[in-house]
KOLDOKE-244650 format. One record per residue (C-alpha): residue in three letters; x, y, z. Coordinates in steps of 0.2 Angstrom, whole numbers, plus 5000, padded with zeros to 4 digits. Layout:
% KOLDOKE-244650
Ala | X | Y | Z
...
END
This chain:
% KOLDOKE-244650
Unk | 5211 | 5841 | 5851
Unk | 5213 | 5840 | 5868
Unk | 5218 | 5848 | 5884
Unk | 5228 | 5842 | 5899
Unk | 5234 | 5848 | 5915
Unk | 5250 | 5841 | 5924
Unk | 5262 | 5841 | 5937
Unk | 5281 | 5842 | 5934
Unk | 5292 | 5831 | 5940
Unk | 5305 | 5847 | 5937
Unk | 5295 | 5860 | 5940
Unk | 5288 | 5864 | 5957
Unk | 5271 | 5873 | 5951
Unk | 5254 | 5867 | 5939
Unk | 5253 | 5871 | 5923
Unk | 5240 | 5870 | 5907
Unk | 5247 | 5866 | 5890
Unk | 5234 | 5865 | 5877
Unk | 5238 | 5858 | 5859
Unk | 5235 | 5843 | 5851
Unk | 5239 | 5829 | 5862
Unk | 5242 | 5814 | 5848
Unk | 5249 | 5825 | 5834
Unk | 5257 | 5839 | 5845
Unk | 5262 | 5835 | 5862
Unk | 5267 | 5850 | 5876
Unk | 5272 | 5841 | 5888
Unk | 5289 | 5835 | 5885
Unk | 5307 | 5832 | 5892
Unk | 5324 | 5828 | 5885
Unk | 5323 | 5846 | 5872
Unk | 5307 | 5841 | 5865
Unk | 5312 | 5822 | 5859
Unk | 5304 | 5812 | 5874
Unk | 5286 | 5812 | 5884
Unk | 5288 | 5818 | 5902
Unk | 5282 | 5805 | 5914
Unk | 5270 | 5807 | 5926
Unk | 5266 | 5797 | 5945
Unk | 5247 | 5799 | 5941
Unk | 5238 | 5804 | 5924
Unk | 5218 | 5807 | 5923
Unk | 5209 | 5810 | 5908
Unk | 5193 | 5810 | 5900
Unk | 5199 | 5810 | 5880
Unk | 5186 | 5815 | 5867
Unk | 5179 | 5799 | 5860
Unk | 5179 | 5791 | 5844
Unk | 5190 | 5804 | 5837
Unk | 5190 | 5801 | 5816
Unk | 5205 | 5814 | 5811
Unk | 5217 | 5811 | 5825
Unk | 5235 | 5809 | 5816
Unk | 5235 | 5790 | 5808
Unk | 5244 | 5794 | 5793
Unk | 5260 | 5802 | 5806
Unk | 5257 | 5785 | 5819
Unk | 5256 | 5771 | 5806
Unk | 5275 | 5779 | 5801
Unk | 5281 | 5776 | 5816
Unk | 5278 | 5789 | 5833
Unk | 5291 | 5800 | 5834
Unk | 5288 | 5799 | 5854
Unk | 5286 | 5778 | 5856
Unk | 5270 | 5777 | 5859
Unk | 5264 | 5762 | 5847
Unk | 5273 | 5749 | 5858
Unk | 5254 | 5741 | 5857
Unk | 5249 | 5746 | 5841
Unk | 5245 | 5758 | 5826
Unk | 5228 | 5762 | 5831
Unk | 5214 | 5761 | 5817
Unk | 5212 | 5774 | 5806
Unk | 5193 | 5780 | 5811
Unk | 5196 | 5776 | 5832
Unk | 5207 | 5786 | 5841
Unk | 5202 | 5779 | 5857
Unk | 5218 | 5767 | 5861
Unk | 5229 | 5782 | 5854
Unk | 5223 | 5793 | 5869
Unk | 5227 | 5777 | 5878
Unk | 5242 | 5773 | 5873
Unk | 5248 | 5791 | 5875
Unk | 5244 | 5791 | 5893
Unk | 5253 | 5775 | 5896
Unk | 5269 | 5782 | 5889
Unk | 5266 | 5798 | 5900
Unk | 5267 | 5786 | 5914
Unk | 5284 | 5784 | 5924
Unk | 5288 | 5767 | 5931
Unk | 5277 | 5770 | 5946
Unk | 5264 | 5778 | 5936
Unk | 5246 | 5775 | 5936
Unk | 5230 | 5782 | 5925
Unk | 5213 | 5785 | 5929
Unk | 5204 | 5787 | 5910
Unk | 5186 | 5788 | 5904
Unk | 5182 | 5778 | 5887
Unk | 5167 | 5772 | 5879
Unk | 5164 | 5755 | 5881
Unk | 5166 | 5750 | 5866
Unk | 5188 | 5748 | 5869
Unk | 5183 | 5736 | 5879
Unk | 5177 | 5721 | 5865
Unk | 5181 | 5730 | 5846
Unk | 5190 | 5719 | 5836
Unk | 5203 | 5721 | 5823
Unk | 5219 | 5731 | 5829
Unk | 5210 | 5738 | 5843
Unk | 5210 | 5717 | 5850
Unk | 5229 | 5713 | 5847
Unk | 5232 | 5732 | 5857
Unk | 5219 | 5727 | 5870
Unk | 5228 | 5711 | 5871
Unk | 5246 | 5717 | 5872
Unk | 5240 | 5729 | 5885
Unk | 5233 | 5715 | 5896
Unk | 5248 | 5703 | 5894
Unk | 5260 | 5717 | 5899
Unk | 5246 | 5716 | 5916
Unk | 5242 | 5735 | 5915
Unk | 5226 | 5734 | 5918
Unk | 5222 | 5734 | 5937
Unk | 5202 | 5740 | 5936
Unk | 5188 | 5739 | 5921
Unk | 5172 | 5751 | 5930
Unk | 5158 | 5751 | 5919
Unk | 5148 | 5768 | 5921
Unk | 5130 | 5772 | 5919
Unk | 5122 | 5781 | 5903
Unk | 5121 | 5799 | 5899
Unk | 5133 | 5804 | 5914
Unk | 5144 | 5812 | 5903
Unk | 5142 | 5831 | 5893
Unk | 5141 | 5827 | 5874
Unk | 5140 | 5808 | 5873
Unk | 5121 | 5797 | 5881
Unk | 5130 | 5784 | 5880
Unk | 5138 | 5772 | 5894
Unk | 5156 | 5775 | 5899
Unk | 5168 | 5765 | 5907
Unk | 5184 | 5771 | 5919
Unk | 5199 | 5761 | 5915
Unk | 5211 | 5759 | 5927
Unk | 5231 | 5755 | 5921
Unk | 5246 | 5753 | 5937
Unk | 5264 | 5750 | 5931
Unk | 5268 | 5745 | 5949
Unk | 5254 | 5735 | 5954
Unk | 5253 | 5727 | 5970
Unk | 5259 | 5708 | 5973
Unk | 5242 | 5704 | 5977
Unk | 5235 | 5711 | 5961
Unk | 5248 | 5705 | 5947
Unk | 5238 | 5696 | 5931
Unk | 5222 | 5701 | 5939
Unk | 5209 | 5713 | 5936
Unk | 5195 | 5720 | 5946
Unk | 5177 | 5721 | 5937
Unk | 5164 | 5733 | 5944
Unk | 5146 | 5735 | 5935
Unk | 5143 | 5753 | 5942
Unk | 5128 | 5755 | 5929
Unk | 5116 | 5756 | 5942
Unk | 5125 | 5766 | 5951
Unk | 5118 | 5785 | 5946
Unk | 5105 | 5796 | 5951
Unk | 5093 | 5799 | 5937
Unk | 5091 | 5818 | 5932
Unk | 5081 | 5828 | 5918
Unk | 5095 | 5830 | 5906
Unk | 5108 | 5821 | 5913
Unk | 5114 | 5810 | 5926
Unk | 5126 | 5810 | 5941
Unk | 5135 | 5801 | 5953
Unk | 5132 | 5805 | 5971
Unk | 5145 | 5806 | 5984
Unk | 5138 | 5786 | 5992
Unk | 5138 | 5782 | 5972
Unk | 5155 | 5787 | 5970
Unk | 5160 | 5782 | 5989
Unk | 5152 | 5761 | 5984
Unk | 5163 | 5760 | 5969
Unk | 5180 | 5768 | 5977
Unk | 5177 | 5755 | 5990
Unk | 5175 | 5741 | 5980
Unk | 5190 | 5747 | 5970
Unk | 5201 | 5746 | 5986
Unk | 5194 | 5731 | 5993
Unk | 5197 | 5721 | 5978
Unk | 5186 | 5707 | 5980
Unk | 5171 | 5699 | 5974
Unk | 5155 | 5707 | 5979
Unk | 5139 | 5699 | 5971
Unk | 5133 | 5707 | 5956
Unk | 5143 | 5722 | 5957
Unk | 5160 | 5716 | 5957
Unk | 5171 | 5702 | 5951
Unk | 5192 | 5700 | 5953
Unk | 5196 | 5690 | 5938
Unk | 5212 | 5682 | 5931
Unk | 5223 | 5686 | 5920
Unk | 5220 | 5668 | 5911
Unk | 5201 | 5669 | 5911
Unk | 5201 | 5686 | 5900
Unk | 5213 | 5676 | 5889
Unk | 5201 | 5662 | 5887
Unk | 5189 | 5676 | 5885
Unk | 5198 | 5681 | 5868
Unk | 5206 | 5697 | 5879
Unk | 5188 | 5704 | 5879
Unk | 5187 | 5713 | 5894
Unk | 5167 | 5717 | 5892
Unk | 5160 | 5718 | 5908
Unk | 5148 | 5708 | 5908
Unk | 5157 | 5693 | 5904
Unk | 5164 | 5692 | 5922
Unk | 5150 | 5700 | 5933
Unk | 5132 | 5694 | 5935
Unk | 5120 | 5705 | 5940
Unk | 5105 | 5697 | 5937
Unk | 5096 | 5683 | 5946
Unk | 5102 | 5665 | 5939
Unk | 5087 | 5655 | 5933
Unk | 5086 | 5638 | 5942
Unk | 5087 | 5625 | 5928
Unk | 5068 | 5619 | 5922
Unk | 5065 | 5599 | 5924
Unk | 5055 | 5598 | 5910
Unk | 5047 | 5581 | 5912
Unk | 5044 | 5587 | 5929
Unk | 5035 | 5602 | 5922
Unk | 5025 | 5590 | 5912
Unk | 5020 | 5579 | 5924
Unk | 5013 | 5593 | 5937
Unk | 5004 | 5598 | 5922
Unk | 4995 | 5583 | 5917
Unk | 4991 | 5583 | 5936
Unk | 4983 | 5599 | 5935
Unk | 4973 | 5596 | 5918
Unk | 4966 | 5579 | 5927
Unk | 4962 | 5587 | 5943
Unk | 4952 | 5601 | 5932
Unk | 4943 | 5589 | 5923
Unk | 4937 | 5577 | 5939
Unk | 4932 | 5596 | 5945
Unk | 4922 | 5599 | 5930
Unk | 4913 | 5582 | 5929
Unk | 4909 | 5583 | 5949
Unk | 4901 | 5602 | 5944
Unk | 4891 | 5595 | 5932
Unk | 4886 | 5581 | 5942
Unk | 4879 | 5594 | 5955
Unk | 4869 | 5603 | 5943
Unk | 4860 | 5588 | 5937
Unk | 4854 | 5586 | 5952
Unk | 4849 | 5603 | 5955
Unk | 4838 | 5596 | 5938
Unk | 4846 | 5613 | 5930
Unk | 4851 | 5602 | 5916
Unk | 4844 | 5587 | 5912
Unk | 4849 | 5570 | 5910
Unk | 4852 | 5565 | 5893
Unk | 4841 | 5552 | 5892
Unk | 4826 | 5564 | 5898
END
């Protein structure tokens, strides 16, 4: 189902281990019984995976990893997810591409999502432009999750709307180095940039419903000044009036250009 390349914290070289990640794991410790844990993990996870092992999850995961959740049946998006969070050691963080939609499905994906963002995991939501990915037009997101976060960033998470962010190709879209360069900056910054990035608290995604879609919390479009419609109306009459004494002083100038007549001619 999926590949994945690691680093172990026994052994001093690289190696590839290729299986099936949610049903099979390779990459284990303790004779086979636990998950070896990692300082950093990345991944881009195949999505909306339909046969990815529900039946073996929903008896309980051998290696611990519904701590959130069973995942639904057809999804296995927050599997992959959760997967990668128990491959994380205390310290641990986790670059991962997803589709947006883990960001605002309902049903068993919300209670994980919420459980997730109560146990303040998620440090950065990036939203990414269309068809930059091989297999899938569709708009990503990188989701970014730190078990040590920094004192400064505990219940808070950092928005960025990087959908513009993209050069425009035939076939496919890219991100170029300044592309990536804005949105690595704006991750280490941490702050609010207008229309591109948003530090939001832990409190306002809970008011939110846990949703964490992105554009909830960042605006990039141009707020509309509020209409004063009686205003409106009154500049409009004003107009209408000033037409009319326009026409009536028109007509008045051709009668006396005897173009038209007067009506009692």
């Amino acid at each position: 189902m999926a590949s994945t390349v690691a680093r172990s914290e026994w052994w001093e070289y690289w190696f590839i281990a290729i299986g099936d990640t949610l049903r099979d794991p390779r990459h284990l410790a303790g004779d086979g019984k636990a998950l070896m844990t990692f300082d950093r993990v990345i991944s881009e996870p195949p999505f909306n995976v339909r046969d990815w092992g529900f039946e073996e999850w929903s008896r309980g995961d051998v290696y611990g990893r519904i701590d959130y959740g069973v995942p639904p049946r057809l999804f296995a998006d927050f599997a992959f997810l959760e997967h990668f969070i128990s491959s994380l050691n205390g310290k641990g963080m986790l670059g991962a591409i997803l589709p947006t939609a883990v960001l605002f499905r309902g049903r068993s994906e919300a209670q994980i999502r919420k459980r997730i963002i109560q146990a303040d995991l998620i440090e950065a939501v990036i939203g990414l432009g269309p068809n930059l990915l091989y297999g899938s037009p569709a708009p990503a997101c990188l989701v970014i999750l730190n078990k040590a976060k920094s004192r400064e960033r505990r219940e808070k998470t950092l928005f960025v709307d990087a959908s513009e962010e993209c050069l425009k190709g035939t076939t496919r879209n890219t991100l170029s180095d300044e592309n990536v360069q804005r949105i690595a900056a704006a991750f280490h910054a941490f702050r609010n940039e207008d229309r591109f990035a948003r530090v939001v608290s832990q409190g306002e995604i809970e008011a939110n419903d846990y949703s964490l879609s992105i554009p909830r919390y960042v605006q990039t479009s141009q707020e509309e000044s509020a209409i004063d419609v009686a205003a409106e109306w009154r500049s409009l009459l004003k107009l209408i009036s000033e037409r009319n004494a326009a026409e009536d002083k028109l007509s008045e100038h051709i009668r006396r250009l005897c173009i038209i007549p007067d009506d009692d001619s």
